[in-house]
Backbone bond lengths (Angstrom), bond angles and torsions (degrees), N, CA, C in turn:
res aa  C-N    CA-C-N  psi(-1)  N-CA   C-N-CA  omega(-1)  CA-C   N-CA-C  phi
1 X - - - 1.466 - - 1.516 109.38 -
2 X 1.502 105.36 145.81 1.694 90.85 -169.61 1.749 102.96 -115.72
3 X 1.097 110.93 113.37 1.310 138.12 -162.01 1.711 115.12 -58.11
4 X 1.558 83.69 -43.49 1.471 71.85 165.60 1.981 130.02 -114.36
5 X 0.884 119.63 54.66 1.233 132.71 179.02 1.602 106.44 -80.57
6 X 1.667 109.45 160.52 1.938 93.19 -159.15 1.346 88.40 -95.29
7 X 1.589 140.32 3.08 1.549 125.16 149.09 0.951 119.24 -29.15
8 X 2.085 117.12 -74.97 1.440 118.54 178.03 1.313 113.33 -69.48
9 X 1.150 148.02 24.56 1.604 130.52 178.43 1.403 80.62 -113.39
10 X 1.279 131.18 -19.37 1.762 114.85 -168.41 1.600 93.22 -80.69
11 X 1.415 103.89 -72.13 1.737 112.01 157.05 1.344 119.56 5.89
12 X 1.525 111.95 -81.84 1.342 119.97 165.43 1.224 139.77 -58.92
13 X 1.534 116.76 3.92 1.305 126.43 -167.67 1.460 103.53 -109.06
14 X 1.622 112.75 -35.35 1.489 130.83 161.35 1.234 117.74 -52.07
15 X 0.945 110.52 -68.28 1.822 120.54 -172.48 1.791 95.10 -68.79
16 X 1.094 158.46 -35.94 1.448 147.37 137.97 1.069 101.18 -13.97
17 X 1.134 102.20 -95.04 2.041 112.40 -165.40 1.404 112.62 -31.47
18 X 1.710 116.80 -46.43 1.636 117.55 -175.19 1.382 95.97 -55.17
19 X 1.826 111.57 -65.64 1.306 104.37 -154.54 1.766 101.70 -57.99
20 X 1.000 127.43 -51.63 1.279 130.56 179.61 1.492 122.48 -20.00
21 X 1.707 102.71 -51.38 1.312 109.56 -170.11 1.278 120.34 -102.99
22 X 1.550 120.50 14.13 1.655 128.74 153.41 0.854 105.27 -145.57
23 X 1.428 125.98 59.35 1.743 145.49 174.98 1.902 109.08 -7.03
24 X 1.596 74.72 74.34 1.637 94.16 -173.82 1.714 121.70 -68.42
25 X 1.785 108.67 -19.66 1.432 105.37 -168.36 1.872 82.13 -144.24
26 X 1.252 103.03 134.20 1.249 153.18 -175.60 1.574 131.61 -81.00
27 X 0.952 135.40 119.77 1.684 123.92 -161.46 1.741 102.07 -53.12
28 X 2.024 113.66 137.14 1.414 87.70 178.79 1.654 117.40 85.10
29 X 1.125 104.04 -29.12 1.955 98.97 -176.45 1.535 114.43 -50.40
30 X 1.524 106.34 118.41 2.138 88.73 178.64 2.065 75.29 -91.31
31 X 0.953 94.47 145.42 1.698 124.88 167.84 0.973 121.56 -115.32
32 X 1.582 122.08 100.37 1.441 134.16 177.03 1.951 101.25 -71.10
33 X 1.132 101.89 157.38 1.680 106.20 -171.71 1.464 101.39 -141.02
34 X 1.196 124.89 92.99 1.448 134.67 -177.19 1.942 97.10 -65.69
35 X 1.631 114.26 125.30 1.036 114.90 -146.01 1.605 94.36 -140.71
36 X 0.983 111.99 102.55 2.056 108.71 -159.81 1.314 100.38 -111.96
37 X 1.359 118.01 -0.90 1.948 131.00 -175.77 1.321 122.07 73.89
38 X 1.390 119.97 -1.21 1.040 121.41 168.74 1.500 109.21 -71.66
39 X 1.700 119.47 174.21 1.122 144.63 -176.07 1.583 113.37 -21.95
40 X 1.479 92.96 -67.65 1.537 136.32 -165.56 1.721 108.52 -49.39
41 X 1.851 85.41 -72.71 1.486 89.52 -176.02 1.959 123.76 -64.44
42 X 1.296 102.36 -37.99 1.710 105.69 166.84 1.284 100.17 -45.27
43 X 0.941 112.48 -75.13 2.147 119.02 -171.01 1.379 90.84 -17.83
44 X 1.341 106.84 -62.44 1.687 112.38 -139.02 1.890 94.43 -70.22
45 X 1.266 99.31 -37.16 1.597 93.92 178.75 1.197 129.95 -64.66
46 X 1.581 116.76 -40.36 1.366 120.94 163.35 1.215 121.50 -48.01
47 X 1.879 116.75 -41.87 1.329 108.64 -154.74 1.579 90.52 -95.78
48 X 1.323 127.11 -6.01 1.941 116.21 167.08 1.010 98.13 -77.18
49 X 1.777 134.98 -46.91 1.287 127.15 176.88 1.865 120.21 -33.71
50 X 0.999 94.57 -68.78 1.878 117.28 178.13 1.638 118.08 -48.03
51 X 1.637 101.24 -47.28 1.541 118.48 173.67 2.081 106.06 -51.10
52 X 1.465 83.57 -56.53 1.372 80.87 -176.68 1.544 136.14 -41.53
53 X 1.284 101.46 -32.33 1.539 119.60 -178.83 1.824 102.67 -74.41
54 X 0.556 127.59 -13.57 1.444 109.04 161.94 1.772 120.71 -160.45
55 X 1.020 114.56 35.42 1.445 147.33 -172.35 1.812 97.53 -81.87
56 X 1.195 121.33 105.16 2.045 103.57 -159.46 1.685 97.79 -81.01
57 X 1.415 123.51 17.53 1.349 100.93 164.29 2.075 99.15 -124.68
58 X 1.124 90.98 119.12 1.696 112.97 -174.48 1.663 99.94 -42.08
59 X 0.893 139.66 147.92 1.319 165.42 132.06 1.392 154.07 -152.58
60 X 1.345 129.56 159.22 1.563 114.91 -142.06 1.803 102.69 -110.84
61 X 1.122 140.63 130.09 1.334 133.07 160.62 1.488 125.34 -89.99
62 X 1.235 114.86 147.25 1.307 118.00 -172.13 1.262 116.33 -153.30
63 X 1.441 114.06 83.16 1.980 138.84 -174.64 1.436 88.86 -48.85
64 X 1.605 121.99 124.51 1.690 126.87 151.27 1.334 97.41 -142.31
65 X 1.638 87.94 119.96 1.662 122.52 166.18 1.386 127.26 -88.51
66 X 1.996 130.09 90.52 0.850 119.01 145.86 1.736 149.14 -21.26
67 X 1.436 119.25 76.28 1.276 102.03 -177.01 1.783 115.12 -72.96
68 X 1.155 108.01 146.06 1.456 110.63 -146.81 2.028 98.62 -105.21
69 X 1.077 93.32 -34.32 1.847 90.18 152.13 1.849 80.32 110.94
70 X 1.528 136.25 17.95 1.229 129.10 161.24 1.001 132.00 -57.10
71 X 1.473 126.71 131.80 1.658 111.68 -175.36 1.507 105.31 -54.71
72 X 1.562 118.71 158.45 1.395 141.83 177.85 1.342 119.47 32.97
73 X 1.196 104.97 34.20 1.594 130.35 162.34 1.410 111.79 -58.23
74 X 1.478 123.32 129.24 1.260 118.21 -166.65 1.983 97.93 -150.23
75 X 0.907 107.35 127.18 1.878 122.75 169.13 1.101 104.66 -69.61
76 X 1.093 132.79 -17.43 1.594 115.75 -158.48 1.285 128.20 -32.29
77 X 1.453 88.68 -54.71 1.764 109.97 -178.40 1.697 114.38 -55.55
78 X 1.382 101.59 -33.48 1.754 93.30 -163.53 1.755 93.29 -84.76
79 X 1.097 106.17 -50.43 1.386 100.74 163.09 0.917 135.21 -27.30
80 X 1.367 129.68 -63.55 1.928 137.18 149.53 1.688 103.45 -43.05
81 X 0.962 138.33 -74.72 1.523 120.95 -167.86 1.772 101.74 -59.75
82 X 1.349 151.18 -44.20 1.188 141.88 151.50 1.182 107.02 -3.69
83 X 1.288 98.98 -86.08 1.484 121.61 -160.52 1.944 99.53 -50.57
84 X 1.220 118.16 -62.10 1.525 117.07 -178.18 1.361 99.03 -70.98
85 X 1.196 132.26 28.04 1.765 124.69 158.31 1.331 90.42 -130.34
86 X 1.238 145.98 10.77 1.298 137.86 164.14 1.980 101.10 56.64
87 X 1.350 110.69 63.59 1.562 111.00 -179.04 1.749 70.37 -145.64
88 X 1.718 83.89 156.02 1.764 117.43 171.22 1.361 101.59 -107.87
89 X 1.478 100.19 119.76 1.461 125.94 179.53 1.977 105.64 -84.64
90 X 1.283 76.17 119.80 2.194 90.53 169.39 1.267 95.06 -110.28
91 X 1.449 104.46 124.87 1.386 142.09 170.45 1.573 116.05 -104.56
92 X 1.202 122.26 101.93 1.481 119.87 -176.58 1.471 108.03 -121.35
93 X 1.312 117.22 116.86 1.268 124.12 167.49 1.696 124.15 -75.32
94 X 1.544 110.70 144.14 1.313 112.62 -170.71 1.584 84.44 -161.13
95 X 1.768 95.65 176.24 1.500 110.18 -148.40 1.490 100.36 -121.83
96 X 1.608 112.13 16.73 1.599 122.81 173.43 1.471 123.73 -16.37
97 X 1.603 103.15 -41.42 1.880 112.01 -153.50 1.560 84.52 -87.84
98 X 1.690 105.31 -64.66 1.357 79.28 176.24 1.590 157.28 -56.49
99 X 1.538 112.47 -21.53 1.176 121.10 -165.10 1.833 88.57 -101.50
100 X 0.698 156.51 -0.19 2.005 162.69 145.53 1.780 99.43 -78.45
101 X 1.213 123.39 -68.69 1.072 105.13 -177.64 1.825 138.23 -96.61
102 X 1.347 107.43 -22.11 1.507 114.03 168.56 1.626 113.45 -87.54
103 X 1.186 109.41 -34.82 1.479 113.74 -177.92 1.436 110.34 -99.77
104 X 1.046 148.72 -34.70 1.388 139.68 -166.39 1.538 82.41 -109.10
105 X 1.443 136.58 -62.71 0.885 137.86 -173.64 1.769 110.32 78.72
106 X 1.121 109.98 49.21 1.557 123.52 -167.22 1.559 100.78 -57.66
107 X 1.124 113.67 148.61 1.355 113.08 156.93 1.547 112.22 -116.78
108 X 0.948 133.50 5.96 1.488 140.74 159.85 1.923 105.54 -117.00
109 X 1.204 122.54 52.87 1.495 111.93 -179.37 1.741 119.84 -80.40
110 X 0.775 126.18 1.23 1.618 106.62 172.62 1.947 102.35 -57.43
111 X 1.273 135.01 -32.70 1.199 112.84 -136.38 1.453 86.05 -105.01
112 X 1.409 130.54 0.88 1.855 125.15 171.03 1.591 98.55 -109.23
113 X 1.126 100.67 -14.57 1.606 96.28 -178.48 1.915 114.47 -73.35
114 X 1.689 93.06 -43.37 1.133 103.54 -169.49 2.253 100.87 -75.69
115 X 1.068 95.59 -17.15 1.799 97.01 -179.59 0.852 76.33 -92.79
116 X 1.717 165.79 -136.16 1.573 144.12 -109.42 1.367 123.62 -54.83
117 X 1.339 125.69 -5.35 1.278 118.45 161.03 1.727 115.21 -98.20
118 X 1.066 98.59 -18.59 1.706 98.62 -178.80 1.791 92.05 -65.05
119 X 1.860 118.54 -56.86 1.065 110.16 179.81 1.154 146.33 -54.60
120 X 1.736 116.34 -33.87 1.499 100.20 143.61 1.349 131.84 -83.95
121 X 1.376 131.09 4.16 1.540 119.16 173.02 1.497 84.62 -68.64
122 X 1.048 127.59 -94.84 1.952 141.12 -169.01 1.873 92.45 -14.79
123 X 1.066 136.90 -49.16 1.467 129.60 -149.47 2.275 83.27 -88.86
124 X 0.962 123.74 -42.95 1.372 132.27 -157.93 1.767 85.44 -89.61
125 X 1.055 124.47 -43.25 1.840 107.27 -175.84 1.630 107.02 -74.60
126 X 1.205 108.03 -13.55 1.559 121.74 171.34 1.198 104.06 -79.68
127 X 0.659 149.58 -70.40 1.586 152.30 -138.25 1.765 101.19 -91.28
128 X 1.569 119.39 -19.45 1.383 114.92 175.18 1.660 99.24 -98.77
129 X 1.036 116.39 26.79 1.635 100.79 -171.31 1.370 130.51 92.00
130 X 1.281 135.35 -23.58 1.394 154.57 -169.20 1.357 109.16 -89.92
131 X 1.235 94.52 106.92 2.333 114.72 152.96 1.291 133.18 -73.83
132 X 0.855 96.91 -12.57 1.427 127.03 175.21 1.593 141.66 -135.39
133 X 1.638 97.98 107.54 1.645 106.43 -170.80 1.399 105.08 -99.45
134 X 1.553 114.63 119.00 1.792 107.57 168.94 1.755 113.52 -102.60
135 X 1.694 114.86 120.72 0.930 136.19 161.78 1.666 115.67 -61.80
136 X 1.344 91.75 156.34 1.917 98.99 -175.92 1.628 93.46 -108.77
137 X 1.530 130.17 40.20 1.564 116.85 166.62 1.821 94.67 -75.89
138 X 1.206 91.45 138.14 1.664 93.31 172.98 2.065 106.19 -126.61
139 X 1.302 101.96 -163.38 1.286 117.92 -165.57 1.774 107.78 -40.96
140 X 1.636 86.03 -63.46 1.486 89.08 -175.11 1.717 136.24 -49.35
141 X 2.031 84.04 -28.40 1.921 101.41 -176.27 1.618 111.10 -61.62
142 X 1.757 101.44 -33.90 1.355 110.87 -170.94 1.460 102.50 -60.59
143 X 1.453 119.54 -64.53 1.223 126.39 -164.55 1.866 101.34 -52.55
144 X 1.421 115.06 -50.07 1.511 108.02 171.13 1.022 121.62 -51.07
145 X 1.581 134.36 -57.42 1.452 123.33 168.85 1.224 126.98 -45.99
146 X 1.196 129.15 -25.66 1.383 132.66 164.41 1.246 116.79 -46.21
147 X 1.661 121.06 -51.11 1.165 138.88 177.91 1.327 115.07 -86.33
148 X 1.075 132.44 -8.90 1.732 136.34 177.46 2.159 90.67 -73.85
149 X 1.452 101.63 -63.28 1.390 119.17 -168.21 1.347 114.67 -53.09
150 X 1.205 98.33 -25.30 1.919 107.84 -165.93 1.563 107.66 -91.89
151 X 1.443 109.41 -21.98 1.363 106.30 -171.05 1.414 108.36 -113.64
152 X 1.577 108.26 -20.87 1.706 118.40 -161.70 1.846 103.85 -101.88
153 X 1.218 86.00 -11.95 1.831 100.16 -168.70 1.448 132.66 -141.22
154 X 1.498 96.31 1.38 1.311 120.07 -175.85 1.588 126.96 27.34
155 X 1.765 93.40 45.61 1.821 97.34 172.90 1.561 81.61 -127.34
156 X 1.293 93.58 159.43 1.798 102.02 140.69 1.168 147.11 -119.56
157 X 1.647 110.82 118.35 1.326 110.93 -176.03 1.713 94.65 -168.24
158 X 1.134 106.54 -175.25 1.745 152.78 -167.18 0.937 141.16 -106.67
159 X 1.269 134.15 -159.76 1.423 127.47 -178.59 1.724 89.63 -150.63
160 X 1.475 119.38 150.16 1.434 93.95 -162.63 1.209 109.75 -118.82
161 X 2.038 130.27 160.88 0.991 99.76 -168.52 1.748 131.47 -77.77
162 X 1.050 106.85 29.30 1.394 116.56 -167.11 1.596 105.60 -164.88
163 X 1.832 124.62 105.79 0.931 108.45 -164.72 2.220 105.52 -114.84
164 X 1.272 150.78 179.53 0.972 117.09 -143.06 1.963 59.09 -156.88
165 X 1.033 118.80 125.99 1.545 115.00 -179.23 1.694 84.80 -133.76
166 X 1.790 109.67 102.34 1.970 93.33 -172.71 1.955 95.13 -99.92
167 X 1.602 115.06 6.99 1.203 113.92 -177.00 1.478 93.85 -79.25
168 X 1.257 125.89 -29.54 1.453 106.68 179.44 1.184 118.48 -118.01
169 X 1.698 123.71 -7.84 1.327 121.01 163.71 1.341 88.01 101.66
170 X 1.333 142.24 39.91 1.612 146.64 173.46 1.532 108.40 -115.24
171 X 1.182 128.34 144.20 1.267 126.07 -177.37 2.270 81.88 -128.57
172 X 1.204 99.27 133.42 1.672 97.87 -177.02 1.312 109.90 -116.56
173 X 1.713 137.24 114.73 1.220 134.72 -158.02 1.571 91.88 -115.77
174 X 1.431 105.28 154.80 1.184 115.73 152.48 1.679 134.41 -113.78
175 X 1.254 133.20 29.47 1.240 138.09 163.28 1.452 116.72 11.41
176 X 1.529 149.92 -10.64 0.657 136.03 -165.64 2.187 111.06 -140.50
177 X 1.179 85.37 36.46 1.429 109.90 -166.39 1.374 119.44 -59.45
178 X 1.611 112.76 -44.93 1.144 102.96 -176.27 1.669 98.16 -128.66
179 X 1.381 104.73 39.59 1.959 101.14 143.93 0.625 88.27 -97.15
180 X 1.743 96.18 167.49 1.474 133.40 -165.61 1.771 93.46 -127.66
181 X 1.342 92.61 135.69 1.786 93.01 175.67 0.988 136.14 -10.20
182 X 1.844 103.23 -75.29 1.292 132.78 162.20 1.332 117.12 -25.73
183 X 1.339 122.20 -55.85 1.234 125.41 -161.34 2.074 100.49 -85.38
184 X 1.320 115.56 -16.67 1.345 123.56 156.52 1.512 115.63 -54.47
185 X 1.216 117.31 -51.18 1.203 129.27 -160.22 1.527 111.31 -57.71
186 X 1.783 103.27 -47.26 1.265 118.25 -137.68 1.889 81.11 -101.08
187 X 1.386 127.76 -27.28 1.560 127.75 169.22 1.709 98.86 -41.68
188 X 1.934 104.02 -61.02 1.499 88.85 -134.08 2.094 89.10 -97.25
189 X 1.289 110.77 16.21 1.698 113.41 153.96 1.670 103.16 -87.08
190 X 0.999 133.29 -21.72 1.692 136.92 -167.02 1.495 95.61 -94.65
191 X 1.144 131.66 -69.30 1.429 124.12 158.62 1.095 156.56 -70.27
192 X 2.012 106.86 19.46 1.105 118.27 155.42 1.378 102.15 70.80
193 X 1.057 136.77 47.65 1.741 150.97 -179.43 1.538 107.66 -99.45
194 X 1.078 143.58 99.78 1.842 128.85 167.09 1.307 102.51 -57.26
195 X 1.172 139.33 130.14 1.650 136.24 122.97 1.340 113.66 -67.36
196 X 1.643 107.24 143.82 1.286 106.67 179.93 1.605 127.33 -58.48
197 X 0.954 124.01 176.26 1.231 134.58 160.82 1.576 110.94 -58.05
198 X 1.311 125.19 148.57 1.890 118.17 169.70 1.106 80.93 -92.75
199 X 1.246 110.48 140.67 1.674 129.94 140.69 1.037 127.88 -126.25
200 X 1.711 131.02 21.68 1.271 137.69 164.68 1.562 119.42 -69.81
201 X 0.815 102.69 121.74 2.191 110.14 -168.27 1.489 94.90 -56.55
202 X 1.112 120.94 -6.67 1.411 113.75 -159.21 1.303 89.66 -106.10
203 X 1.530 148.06 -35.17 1.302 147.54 -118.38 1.828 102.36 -85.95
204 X 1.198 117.79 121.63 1.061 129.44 -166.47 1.646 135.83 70.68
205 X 1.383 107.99 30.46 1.045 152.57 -165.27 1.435 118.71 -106.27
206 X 1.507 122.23 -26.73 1.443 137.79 -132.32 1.504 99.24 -110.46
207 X 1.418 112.10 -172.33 1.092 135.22 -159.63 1.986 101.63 -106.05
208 X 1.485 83.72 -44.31 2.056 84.25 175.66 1.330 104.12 -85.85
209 X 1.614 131.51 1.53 1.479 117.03 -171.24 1.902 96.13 -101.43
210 X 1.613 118.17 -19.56 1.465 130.77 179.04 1.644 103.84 -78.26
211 X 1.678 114.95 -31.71 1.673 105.73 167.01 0.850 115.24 -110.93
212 X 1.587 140.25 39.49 1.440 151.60 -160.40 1.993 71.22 -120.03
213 X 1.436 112.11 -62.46 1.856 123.99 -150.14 1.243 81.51 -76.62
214 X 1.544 153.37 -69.05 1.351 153.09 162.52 1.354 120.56 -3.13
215 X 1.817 114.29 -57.54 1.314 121.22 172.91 1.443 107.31 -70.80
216 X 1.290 136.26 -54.46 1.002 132.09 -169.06 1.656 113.03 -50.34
217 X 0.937 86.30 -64.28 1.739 90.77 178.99 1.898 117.23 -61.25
218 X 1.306 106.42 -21.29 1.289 107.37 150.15 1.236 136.73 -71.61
219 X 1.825 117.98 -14.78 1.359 113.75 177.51 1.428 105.09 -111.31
220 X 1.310 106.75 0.98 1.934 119.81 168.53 1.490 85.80 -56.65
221 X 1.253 116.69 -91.31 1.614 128.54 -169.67 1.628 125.39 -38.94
222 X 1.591 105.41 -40.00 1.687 124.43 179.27 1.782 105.71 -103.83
223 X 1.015 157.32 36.54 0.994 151.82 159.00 1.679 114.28 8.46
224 X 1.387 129.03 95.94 1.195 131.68 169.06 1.680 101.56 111.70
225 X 1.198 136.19 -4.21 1.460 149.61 159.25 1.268 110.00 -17.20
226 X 1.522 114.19 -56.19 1.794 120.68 -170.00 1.595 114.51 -52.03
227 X 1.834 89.24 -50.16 1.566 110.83 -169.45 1.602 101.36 -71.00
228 X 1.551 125.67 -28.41 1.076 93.13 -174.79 1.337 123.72 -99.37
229 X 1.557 113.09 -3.97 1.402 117.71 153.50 1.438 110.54 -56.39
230 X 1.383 137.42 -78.69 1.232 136.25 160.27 2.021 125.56 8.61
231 X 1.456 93.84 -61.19 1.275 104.77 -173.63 1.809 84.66 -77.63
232 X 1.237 139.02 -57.32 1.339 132.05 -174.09 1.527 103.67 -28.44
233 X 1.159 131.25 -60.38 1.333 135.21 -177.14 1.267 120.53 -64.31
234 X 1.608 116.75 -38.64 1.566 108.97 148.42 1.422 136.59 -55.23
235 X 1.205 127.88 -33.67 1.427 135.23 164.49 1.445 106.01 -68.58
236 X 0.903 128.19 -41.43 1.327 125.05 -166.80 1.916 125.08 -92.84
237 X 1.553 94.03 -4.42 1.531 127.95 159.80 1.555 75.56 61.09
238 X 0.936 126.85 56.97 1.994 128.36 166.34 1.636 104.95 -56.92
239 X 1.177 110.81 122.86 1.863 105.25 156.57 1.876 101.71 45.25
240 X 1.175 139.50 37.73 1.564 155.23 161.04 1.171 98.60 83.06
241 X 1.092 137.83 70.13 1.769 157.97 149.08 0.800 105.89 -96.42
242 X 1.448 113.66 115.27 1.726 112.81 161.74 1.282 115.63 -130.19
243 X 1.372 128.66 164.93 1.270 142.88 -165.70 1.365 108.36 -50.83
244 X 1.137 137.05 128.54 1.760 122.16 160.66 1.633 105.81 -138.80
245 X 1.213 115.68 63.07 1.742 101.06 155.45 1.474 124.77 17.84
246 X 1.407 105.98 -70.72 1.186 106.24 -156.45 1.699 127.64 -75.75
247 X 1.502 90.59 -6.77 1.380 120.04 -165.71 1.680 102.65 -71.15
248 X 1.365 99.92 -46.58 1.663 107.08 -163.85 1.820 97.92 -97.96
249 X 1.734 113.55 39.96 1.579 100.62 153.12 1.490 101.99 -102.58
250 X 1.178 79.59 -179.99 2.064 97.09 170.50 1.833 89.26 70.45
């Protein structure tokens, strides 16, 4: 991966500012990095990887990959970027596919799927030392959850960027707050990153993939729509959003 390409320096300039501006990582923090091989989560690992090196408050990363028990499921990939970030990959096996899809046999599964993996990442970042788990929700997820909640649940709110879980002793960061997909996309094609393959039966099926096509085609027509929902939630300090100027140059 080539480290310095102006993908990751933009990358890295983003994930600064987030952590910066809800002093997300802590003197000492080991940071577990829930790492599923998709797009999202690599990004997020590289750019904690990179941060670290000159970030003036020291902290430790630590990539753990749920294997989810899918047929022809393969690590390879996270493994190879590991390895060229010089981090030790935890691989923990669990029986997700089966017990969501052969045994419960959900027909709405993202929302037990996504509570049994939160529960063993949180029980496995515990048990290695880590207070801190950083998620790959980024710019765009925020602006979708807004709209999942508003239309599917008729409240409004979020997910926040900094979450404080003291029932289990998890502090939940989001580092990747104010990229924007796009600009995900085009990092981990510039640095030669694989994301895995989807192999969830469900994958594109969902509820965030129907207001993922919703938004889009709403900011086809409104040009700048995302950002100004976005900033709505900063002014309005929604679910721990707060204002940051500096966030919305460049």
């Amino acid at each position: 991966m080539n480290l310095q390409i102006t993908a990751y320096q933009k990358l890295l300039s983003h994930v600064r500012r987030a952590v910066d501006d809800y002093d997300m990582i802590l003197p000492g923090d080991r940071i577990a990095v829930g790492v599923s091989g998709g797009k999202d989560s690599l990004a997020l690992l590289a750019a904690l990887a990179g941060l670290r090196r000159f970030y003036p408050i020291p902290f430790e990363v630590l990539p753990i990959h749920l294997r989810m028990g899918f047929p022809g499921e393969d690590s390879a990939n996270i493994r190879e970027l590991c390895d060229t970030l010089a981090l030790p990959l935890l691989e923990v096996p669990t029986d997700i596919y089966t017990v969501v899809f052969d045994i419960r046999k959900e027909k709405n599964p993202c929302s037990l799927c996504a509570n049994l993996r939160r529960g063993i990442l949180y029980s496995t970042a515990k048990a290695e030392g880590c207070r801190t788990v950083a998620l790959g929700h980024h710019f765009d997820d925020a602006v979708e959850t807004l709209l999942m909640n508003l239309f599917h649940e008729g409240r409004i709110g979020c997910f926040s960027p900094v979450t404080t879980l003291d029932r289990v002793g998890i502090t939940m960061i989001r580092p990747l707050l104010y990229v924007k997909e796009r600009d995900l996309r085009g990092f981990v094609s510039a640095a030669g990153i694989r994301p895995s393959p989807k192999l969830c039966p469900a994958d594109g099926a969902t509820v965030r993939e129907e207001t993922k096509q919703f938004l889009a085609e709403a900011e086809r027509k409104d040009p700048g729509l995302k950002d100004r929902l976005f900033g709505a939630m900063e002014r309005a300090g929604l679910d721990g959003f707060s204002v940051h100027p500096r966030a919305r140059k460049g």
